[in-house]
C-alpha positions as CSV (number, residue, x, y, z in Angstrom):
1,X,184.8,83.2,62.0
2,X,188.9,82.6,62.0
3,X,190.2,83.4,64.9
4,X,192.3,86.3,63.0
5,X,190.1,89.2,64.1
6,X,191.6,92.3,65.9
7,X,190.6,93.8,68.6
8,X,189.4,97.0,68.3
9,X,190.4,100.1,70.5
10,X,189.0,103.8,69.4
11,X,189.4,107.0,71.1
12,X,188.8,110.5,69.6
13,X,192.4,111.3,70.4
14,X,195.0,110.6,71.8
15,X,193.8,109.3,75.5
16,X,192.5,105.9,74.6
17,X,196.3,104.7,74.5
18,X,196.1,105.0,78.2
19,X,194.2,102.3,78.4
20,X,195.1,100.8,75.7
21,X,198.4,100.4,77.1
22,X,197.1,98.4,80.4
23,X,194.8,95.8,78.0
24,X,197.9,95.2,76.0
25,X,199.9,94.6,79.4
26,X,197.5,92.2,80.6
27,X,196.5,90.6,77.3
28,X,199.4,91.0,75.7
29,X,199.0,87.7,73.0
30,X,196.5,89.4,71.1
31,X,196.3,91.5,67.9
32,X,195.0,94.9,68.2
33,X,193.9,97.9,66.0
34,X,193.8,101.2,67.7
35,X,192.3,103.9,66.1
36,X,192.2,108.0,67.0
37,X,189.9,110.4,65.4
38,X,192.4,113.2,66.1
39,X,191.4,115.3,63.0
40,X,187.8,115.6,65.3
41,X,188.9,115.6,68.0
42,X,188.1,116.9,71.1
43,X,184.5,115.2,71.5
44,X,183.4,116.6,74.8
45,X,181.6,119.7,73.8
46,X,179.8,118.2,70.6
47,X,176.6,117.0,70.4
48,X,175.0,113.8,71.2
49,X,174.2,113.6,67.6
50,X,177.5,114.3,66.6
51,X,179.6,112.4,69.0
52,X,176.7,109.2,68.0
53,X,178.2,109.9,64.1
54,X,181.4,109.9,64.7
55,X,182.0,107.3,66.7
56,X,179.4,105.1,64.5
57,X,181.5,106.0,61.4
58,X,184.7,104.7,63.3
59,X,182.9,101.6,64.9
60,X,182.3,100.6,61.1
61,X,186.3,101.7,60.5
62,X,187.2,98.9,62.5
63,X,184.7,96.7,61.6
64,X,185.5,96.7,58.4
65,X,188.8,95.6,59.2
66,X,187.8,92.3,60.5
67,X,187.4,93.3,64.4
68,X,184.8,91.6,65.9
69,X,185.2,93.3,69.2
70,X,185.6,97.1,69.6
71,X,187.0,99.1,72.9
72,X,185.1,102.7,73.2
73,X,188.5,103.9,75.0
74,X,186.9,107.2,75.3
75,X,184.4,108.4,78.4
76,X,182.6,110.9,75.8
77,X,181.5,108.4,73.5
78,X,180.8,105.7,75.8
79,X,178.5,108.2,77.5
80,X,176.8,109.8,74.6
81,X,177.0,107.1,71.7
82,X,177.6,103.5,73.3
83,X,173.6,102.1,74.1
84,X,172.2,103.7,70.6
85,X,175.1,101.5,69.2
86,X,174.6,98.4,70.7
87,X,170.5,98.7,71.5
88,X,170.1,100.0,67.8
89,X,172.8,99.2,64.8
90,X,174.5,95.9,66.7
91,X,171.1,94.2,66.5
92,X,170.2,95.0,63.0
93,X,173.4,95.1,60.9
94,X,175.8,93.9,63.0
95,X,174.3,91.0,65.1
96,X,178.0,89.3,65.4
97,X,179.7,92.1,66.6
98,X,180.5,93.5,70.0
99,X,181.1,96.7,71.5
100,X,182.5,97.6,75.2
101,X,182.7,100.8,76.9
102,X,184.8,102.3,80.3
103,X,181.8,103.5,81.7
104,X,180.4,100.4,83.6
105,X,183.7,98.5,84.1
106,X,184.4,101.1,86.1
107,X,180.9,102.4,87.9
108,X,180.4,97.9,88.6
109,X,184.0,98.4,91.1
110,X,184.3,102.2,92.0
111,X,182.4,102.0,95.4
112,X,185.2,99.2,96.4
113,X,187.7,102.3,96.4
114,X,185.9,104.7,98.6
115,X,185.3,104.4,102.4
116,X,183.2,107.5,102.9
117,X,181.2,106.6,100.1
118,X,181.8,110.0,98.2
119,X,183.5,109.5,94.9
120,X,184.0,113.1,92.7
121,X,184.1,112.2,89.2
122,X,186.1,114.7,86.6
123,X,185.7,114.6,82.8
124,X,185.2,116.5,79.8
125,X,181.6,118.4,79.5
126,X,180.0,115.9,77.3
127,X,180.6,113.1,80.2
128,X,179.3,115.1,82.8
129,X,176.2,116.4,81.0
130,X,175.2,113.0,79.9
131,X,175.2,112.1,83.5
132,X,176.3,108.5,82.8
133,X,178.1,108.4,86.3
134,X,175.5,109.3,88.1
135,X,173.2,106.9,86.9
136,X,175.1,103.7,86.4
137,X,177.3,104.2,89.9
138,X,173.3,104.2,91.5
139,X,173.1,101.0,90.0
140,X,175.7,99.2,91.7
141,X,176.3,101.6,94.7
142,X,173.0,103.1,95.8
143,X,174.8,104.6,99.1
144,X,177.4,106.2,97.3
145,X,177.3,110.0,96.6
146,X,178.7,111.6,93.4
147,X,179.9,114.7,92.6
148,X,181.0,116.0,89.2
149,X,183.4,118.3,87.7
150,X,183.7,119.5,84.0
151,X,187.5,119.8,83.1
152,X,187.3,121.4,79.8
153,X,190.5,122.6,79.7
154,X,192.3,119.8,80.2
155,X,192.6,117.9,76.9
156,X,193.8,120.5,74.8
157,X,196.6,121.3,77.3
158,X,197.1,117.2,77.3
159,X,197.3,117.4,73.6
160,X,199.4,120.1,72.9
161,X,201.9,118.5,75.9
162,X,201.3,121.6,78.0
163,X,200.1,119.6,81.1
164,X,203.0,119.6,83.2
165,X,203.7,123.2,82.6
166,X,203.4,125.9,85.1
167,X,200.5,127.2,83.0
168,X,198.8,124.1,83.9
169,X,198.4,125.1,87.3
170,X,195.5,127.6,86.9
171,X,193.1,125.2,85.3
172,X,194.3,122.3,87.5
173,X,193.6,124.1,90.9
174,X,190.8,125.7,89.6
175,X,189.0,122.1,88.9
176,X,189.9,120.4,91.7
177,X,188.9,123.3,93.9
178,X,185.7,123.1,92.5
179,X,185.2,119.7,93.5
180,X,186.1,119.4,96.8
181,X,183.8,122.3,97.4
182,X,181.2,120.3,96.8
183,X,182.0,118.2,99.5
184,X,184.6,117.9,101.7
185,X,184.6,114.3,102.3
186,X,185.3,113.2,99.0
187,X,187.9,110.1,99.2
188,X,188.0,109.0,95.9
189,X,188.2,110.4,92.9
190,X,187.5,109.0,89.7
191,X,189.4,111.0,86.3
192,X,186.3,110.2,84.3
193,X,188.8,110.9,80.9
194,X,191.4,109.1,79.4
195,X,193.6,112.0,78.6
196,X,193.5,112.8,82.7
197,X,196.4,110.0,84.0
198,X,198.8,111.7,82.7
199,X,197.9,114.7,84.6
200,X,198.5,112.4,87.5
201,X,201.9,114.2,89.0
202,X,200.1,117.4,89.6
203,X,196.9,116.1,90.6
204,X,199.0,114.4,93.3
205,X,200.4,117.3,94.5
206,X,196.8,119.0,94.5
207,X,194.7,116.7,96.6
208,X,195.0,115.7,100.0
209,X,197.1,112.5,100.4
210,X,194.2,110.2,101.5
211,X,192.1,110.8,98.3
212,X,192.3,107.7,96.3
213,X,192.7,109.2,92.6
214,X,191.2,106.6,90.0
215,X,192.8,106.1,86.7
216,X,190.4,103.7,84.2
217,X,193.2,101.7,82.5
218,X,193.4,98.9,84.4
219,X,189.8,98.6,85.5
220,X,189.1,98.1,81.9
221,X,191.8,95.9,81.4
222,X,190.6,93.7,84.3
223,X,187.2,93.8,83.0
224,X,188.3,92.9,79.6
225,X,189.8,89.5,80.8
226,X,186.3,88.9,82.4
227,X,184.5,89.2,79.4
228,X,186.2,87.2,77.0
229,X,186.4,84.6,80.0
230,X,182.6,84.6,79.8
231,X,182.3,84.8,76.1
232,X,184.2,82.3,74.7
233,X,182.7,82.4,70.9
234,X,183.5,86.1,70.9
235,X,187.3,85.4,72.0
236,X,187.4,82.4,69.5
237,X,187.3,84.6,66.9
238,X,190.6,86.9,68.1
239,X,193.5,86.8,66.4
240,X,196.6,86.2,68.8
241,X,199.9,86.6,67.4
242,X,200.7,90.1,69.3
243,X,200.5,92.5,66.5
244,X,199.6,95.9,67.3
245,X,198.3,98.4,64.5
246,X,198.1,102.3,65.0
247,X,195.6,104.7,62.9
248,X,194.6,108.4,63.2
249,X,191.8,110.4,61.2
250,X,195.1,113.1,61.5
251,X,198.4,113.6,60.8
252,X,200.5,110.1,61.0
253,X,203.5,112.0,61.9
254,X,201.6,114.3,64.6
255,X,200.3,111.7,65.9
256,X,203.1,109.8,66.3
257,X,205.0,112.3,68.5
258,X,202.7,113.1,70.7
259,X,200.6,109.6,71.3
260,X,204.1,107.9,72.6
261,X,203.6,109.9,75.7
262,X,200.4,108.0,76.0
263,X,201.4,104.7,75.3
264,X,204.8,104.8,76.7
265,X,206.3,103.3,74.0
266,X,207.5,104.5,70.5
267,X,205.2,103.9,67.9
268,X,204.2,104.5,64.4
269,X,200.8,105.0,62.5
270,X,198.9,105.2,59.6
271,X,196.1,107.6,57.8
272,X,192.8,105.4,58.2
């Protein structure tokens, strides 16, 4: 292949530009297509057979418009979709194509952040049910404890820009209560959810200063250079002349209001 191809960065909303944001600041001479599924979205209290579909049909969005690498830029469907992509369509129908999640860039480095080794994890239902954490954090940091914490409220008050309201204040005590109940020497906590950095401020102000709270952006960015350091034919085929493409499953004009809070940047979209 030219080395034209896109890379790739989905989300079911809005969140993914998070991260998106800290792969375009470290990798900044490449072109990118980021697409959110905002008409669907949020994904965290679907099924795995439904999150698996619509993140399939969006893989296939983007594939079809040349990427050869694709970002899951979304905890949900890197926990409940990503290894029945790449163990079951990749190898059949699209053996030249890649795709990444944020789930083991960040389980491979999160025991380097806690001292007590007790890391609280907090995402949407989906993430926590699929108990993705739990297992690949075992992998690399046996002695490390987890602890979970369901946040369901949290992305529709991210999405409707309600976050940093007083009425946030109910749902954001109540989850992080809950967390630190479950142990008391938790020192690192991980916000298992794109949407959750910019929830950061009042998070802040919640936890006890020596809690490391752990955002995924630049983990995955980090982890990105790594991998197309290691796979040279896959980053041979990237185009790199810094254009950046936005698409939503929603409203372009929606979506363009609101996801400039996330990408801290103006920007403007298209109906994919």
């Amino acid at each position: 292949m030219k080395a034209t191809s896109p890379i790739g960065i989905f989300d079911s909303g809005y969140g993914g530009l998070t991260v998106f944001r800290s792969i375009a600041d470290q990798l900044p001479e490449y072109d990118y297509i980021y697409l959110g599924d905002n008409a669907r979205s949020p994904y965290g209290d679907h099924s795995f057979e439904t999150i698996y579909k619509y993140t399939l049909e969006c893989v296939e969005w983007l594939f079809d418009r040349g990427c050869t690498l694709v970002i899951l830029a979304c905890n949900t469907a890197s926990a409940k979709a990503l290894r029945t992509i790449q163990q079951n369509d990749l190898p059949t129908r699209y053996p030249d194509r890649r795709v990444l999640g944020v789930i083991r860039p960040t389980a491979e480095v999160i025991g380097n952040f806690t001292q007590a080794k007790q890391v609280g994890v907090m995402g949407t239902r989906g993430t926590v049910n699929s108990e993705s954490y739990l297992i690949e954090i075992n992998k690399f940091f046996p002695v490390v404890s987890v602890y979970q914490q369901s946040c369901p409220m949290w992305v529709p008050l991210i999405e409707n820009n309600e976050h940093l309201q007083p009425g946030a204040d109910f749902f954001v005590n109540e989850y992080c209560n809950g967390l630190m109940e479950q142990s008391a020497d938790i020192d690192c906590v991980l916000l298992a959810c794109t949407h959750y950095p910019l929830l950061l401020p009042k998070l802040k102000a919640v936890f006890p200063d020596h809690i490391n709270i752990l955002t995924q952006g630049e983990i995955v960015a980090n982890s990105l250079v790594d991998y197309l350091k290691r796979h040279p034919a896959i980053a041979q085929t990237l185009g790199r002349q810094g254009k950046k493409h936005f698409y939503t499953s929603g409203d372009p004009t929606t979506f363009d209001a609101q996801a400039s809070i996330f990408f801290n940047e103006p920007l403007r979209s298209k109906k994919m």
